[in-house]
C-alpha positions as CSV (number, residue, x, y, z in Angstrom):
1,X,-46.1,15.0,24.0
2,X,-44.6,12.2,21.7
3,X,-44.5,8.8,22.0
4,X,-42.1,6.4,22.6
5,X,-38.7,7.1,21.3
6,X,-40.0,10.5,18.9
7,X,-38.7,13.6,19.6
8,X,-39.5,17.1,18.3
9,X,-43.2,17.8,19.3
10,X,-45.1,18.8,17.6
11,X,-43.5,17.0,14.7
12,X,-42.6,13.9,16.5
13,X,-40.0,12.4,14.7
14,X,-39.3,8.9,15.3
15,X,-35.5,8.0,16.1
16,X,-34.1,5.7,12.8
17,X,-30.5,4.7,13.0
18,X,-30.3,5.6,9.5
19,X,-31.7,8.8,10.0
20,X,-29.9,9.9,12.9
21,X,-26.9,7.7,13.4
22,X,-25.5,7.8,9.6
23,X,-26.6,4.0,9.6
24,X,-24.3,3.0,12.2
25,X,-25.5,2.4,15.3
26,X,-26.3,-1.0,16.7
27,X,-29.7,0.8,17.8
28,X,-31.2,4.4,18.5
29,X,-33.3,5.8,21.5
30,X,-34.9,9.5,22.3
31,X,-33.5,11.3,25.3
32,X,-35.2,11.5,28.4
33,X,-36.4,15.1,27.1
34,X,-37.4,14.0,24.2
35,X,-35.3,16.5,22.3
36,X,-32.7,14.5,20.9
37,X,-32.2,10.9,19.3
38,X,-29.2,8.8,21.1
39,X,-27.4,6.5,19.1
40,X,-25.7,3.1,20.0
41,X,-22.6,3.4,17.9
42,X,-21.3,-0.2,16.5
43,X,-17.9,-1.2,16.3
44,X,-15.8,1.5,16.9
45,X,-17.9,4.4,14.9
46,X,-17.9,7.9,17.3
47,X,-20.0,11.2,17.6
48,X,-23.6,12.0,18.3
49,X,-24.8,10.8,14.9
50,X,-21.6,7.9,14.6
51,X,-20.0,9.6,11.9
52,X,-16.6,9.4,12.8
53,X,-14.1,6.7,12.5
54,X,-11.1,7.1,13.3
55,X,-8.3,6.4,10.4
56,X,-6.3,3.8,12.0
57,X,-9.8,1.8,11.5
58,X,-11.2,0.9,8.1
59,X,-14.1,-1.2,7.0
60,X,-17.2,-1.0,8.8
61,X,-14.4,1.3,11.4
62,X,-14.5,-2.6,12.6
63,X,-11.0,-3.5,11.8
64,X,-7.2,-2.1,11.8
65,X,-6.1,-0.5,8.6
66,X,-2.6,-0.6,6.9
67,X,-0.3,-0.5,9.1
68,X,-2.0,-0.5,12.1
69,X,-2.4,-4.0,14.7
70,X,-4.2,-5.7,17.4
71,X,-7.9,-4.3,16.9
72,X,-9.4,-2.6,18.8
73,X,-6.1,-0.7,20.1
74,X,-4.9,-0.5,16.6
75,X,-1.6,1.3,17.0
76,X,0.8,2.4,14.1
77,X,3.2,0.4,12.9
78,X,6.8,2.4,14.0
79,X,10.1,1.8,12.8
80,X,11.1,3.3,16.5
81,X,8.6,1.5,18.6
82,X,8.7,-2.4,16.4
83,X,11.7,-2.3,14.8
84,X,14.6,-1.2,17.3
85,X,14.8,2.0,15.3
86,X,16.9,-0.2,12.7
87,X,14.8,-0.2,9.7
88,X,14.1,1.8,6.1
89,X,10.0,0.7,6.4
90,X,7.4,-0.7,8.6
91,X,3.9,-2.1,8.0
92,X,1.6,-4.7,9.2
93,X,1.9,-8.2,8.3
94,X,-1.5,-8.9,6.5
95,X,-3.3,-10.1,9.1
96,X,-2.6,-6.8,11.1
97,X,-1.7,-9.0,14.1
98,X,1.9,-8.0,13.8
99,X,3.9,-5.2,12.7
100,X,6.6,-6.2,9.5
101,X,9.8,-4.8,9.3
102,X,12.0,-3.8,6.8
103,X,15.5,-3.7,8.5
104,X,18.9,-1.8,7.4
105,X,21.2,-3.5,6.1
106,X,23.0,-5.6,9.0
107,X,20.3,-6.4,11.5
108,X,17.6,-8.8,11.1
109,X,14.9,-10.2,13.3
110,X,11.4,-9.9,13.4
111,X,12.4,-6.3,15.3
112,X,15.5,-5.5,13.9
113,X,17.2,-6.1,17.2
114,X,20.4,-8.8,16.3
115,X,22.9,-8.9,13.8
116,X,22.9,-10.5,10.7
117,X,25.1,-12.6,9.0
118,X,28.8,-11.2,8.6
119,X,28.3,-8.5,11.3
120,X,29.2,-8.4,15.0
121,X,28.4,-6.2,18.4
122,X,24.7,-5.3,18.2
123,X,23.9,-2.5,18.2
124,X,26.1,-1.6,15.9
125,X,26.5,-4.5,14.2
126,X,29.7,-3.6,12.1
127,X,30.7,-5.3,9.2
128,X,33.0,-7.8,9.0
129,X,35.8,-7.2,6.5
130,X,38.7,-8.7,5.5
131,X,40.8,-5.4,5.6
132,X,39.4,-4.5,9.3
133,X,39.3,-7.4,10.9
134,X,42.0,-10.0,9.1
135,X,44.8,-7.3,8.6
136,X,43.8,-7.5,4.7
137,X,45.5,-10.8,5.0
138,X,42.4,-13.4,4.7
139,X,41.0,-15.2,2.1
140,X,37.8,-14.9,4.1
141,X,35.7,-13.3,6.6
142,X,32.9,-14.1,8.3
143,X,30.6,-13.7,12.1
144,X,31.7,-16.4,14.9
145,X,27.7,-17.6,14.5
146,X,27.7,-15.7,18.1
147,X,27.8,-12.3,16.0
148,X,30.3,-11.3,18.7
149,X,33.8,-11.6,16.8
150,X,34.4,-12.0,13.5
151,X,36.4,-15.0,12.2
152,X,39.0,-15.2,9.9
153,X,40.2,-17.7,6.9
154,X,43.9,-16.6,6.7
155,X,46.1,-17.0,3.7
156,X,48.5,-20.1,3.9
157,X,51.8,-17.2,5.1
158,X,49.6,-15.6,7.9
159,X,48.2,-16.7,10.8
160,X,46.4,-15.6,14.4
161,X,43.0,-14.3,15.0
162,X,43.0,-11.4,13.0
163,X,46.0,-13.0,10.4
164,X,48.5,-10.7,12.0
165,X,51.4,-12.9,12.4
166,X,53.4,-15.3,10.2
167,X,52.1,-19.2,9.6
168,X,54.7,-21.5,10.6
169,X,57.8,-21.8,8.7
170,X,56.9,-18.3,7.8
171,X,58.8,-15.2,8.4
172,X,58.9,-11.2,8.2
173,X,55.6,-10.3,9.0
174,X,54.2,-8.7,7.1
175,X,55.6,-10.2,4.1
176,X,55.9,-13.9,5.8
177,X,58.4,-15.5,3.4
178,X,58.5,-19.3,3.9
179,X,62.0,-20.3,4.8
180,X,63.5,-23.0,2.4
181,X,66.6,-25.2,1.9
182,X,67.2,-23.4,-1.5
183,X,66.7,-20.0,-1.0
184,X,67.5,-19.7,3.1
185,X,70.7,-22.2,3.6
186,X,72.3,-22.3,0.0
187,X,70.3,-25.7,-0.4
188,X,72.9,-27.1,1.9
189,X,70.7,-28.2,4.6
190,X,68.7,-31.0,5.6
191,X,65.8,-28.8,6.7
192,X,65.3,-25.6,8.0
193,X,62.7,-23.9,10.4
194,X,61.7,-20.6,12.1
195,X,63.3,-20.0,15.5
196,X,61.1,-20.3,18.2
197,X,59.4,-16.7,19.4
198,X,61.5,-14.8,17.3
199,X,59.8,-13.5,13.6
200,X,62.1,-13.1,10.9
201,X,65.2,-15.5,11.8
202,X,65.6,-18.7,10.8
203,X,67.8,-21.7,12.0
204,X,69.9,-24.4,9.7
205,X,70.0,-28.2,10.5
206,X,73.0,-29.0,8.7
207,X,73.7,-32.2,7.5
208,X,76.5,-34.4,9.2
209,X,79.7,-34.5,7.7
């Protein structure tokens, strides 16, 4: 029979982790038959002679590869599963720790899961635009830092939430003329304002006689 952890009689070849585990094994024993050597594979090597790594590993099959975190799990990096299925790319962060998103154009966040800047009502996350959301009557437009509404920087005629109405001493929405002395009460007039809840009339304070 053969000694000690050789197998094959009448050859009796001695077990080697180079010879029998590809040099990857953290040690190597014969069966109880002595038929067969039985490897220890390191790290995360697989098979009957460790030749296999899987390729979410690289290295010594002792660390994550690209795009791939949290050894020993390792899982891929998905757009779907770290990035609320709101980005163009994902990979790992360097340190492959974390996954690293590349998000569309509106979201941000380390997942892709809020609105950026100038765009409101995750998921969606529309764009805020001056001809949507200020009646095309804004000088401005931006998110209400919420990202729930979108907030508007009227022109001086127009005012309202969405620049839908007249400022005041404005009428005729959607033109909003500003009422004068000169051009509204033949410049005879001490002043001369909007009547109150009603858009487009206006009422003299003539002078005393």
């Amino acid at each position: 029979t053969c000694s000690a952890n050789h197998i094959g009689y009448p050859t009796c070849t001695e077990c080697k982790v180079k010879d029998h585990c590809s040099d990857h094994a953290d040690s190597v024993q014969a069966d109880a038959t002595q038929q067969k050597c039985e490897c220890d594979c390191r790290n995360q090597w697989k098979g009957d002679t460790c030749d296999t790594c899987d390729v979410k590993y690289e290295g010594d099959c002792d660390r994550c590869a690209e795009g791939h975190i949290n050894f020993p799990n390792c899982d891929q990096c998905s757009v779907v599963t770290h990035c609320s299925n709101h980005a163009s790319a994902v990979t790992d962060d360097g340190s492959r720790t974390t996954c690293k998103c590349t998000c569309d154009v509106g979201f941000e966040g380390t997942d892709c899961s809020k609105c950026s800047a100038g765009h409101i009502n995750y998921p969606t996350c529309t764009e805020c635009t001056v001809a949507a959301h200020c009646s095309g009557n804004a000088l401005s437009v931006t998110d209400d830092g919420m990202r729930n509404t979108c907030v508007c920087t009227c022109k001086d005629s127009f005012d309202g939430s969405s620049c839908d109405t007249c400022s005041a001493n404005h009428i005729g929405y959607p033109t909003c003329t500003e009422c004068k002395v000169k051009d509204h009460c033949s410049d005879h007039a001490d002043s001369v304002n909007v009547i109150a809840g009603i858009n487009g009339r206006v009422t003299l304070v003539i002078p005393a006689m």
